[in-house]
PyMOL CGO cylinders between C-alpha atoms (Angstrom):
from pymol import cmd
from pymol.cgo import CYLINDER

trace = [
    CYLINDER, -23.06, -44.22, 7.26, -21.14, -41.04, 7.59, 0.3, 1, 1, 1, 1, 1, 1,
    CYLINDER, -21.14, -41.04, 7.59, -22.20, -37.60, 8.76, 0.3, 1, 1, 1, 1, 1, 1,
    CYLINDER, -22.20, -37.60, 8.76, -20.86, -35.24, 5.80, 0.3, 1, 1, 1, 1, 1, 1,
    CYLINDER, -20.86, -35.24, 5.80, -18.89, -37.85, 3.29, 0.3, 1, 1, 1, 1, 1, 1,
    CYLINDER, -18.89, -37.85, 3.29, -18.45, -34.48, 0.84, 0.3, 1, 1, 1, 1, 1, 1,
    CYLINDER, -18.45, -34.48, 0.84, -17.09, -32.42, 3.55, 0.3, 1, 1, 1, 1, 1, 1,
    CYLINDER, -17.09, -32.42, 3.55, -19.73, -29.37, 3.01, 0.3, 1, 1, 1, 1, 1, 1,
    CYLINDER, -19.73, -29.37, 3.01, -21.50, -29.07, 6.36, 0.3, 1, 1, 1, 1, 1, 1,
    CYLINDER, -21.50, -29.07, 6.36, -20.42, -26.09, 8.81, 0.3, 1, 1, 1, 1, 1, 1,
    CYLINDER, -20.42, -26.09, 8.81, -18.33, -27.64, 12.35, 0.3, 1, 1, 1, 1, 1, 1,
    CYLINDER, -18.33, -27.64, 12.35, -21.88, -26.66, 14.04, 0.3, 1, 1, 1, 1, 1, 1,
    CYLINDER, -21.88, -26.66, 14.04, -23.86, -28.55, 11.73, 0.3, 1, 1, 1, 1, 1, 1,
    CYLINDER, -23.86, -28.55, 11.73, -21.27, -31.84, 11.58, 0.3, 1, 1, 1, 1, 1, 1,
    CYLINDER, -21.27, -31.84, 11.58, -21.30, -31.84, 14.88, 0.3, 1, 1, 1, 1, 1, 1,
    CYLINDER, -21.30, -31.84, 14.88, -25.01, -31.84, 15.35, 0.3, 1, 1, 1, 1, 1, 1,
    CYLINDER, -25.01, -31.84, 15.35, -25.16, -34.32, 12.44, 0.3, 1, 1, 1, 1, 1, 1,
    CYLINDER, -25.16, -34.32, 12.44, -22.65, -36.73, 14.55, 0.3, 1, 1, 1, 1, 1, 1,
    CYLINDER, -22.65, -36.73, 14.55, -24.82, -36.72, 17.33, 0.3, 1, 1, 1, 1, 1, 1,
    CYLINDER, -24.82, -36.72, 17.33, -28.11, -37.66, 14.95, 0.3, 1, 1, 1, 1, 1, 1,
    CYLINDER, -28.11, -37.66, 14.95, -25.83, -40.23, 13.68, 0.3, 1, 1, 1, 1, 1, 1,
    CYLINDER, -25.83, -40.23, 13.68, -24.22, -42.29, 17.50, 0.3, 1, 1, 1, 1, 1, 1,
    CYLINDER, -24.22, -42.29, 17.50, -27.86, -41.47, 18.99, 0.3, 1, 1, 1, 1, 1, 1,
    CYLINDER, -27.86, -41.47, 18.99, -29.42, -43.81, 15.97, 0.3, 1, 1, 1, 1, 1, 1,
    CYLINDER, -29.42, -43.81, 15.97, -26.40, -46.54, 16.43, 0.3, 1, 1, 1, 1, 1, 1,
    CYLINDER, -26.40, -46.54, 16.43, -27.05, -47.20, 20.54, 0.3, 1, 1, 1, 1, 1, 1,
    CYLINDER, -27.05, -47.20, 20.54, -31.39, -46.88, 19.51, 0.3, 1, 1, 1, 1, 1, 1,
    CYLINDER, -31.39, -46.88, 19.51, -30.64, -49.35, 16.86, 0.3, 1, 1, 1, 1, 1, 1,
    CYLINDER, -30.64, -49.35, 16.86, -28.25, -51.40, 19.51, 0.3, 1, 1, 1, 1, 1, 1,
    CYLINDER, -28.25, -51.40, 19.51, -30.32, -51.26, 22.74, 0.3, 1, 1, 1, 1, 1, 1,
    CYLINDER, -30.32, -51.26, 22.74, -33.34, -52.58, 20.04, 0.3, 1, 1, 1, 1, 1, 1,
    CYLINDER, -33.34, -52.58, 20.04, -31.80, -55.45, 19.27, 0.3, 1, 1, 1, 1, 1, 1,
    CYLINDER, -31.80, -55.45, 19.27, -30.57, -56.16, 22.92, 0.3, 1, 1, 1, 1, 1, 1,
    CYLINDER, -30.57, -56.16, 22.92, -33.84, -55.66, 24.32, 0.3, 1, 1, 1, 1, 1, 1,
    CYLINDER, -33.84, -55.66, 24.32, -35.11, -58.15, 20.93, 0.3, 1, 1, 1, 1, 1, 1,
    CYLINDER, -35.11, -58.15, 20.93, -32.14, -60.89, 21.91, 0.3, 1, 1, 1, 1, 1, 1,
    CYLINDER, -32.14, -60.89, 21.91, -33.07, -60.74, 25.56, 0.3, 1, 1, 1, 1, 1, 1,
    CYLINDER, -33.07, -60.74, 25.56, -37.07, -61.29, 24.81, 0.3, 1, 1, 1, 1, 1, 1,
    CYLINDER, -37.07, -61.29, 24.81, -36.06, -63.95, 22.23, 0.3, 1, 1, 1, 1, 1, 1,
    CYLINDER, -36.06, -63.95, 22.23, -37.48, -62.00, 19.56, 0.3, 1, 1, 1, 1, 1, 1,
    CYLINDER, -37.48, -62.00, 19.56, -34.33, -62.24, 17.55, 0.3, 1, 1, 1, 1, 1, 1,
    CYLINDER, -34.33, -62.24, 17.55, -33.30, -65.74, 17.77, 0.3, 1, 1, 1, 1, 1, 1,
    CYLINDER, -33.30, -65.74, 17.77, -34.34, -68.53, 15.17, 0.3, 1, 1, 1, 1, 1, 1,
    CYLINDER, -34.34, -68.53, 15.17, -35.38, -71.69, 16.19, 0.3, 1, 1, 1, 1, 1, 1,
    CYLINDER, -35.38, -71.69, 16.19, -32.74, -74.44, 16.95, 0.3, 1, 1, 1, 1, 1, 1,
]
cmd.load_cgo(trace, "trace")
């Protein structure tokens, strides 16, 4: 995913965009940590 792939948005509003963007990758990491340590996300063996 990238913040502004056609290079329109203002520095203000990439930056702001950036931050949307690494705040939804370490949610979407510290999920599936949190799912691999409860053994939600493992199949059975």
């Amino acid at each position: 995913m990238q913040a502004d792939p056609d290079g329109i948005l203002t520095p203000d509003e990439l930056a702001a965009a950036v931050d949307r963007l690494k705040k939804a990758h370490y949610r979407r990491m510290a999920l599936r940590s949190a799912q691999a340590r409860s053994g939600k996300g493992r199949t059975a063996a």
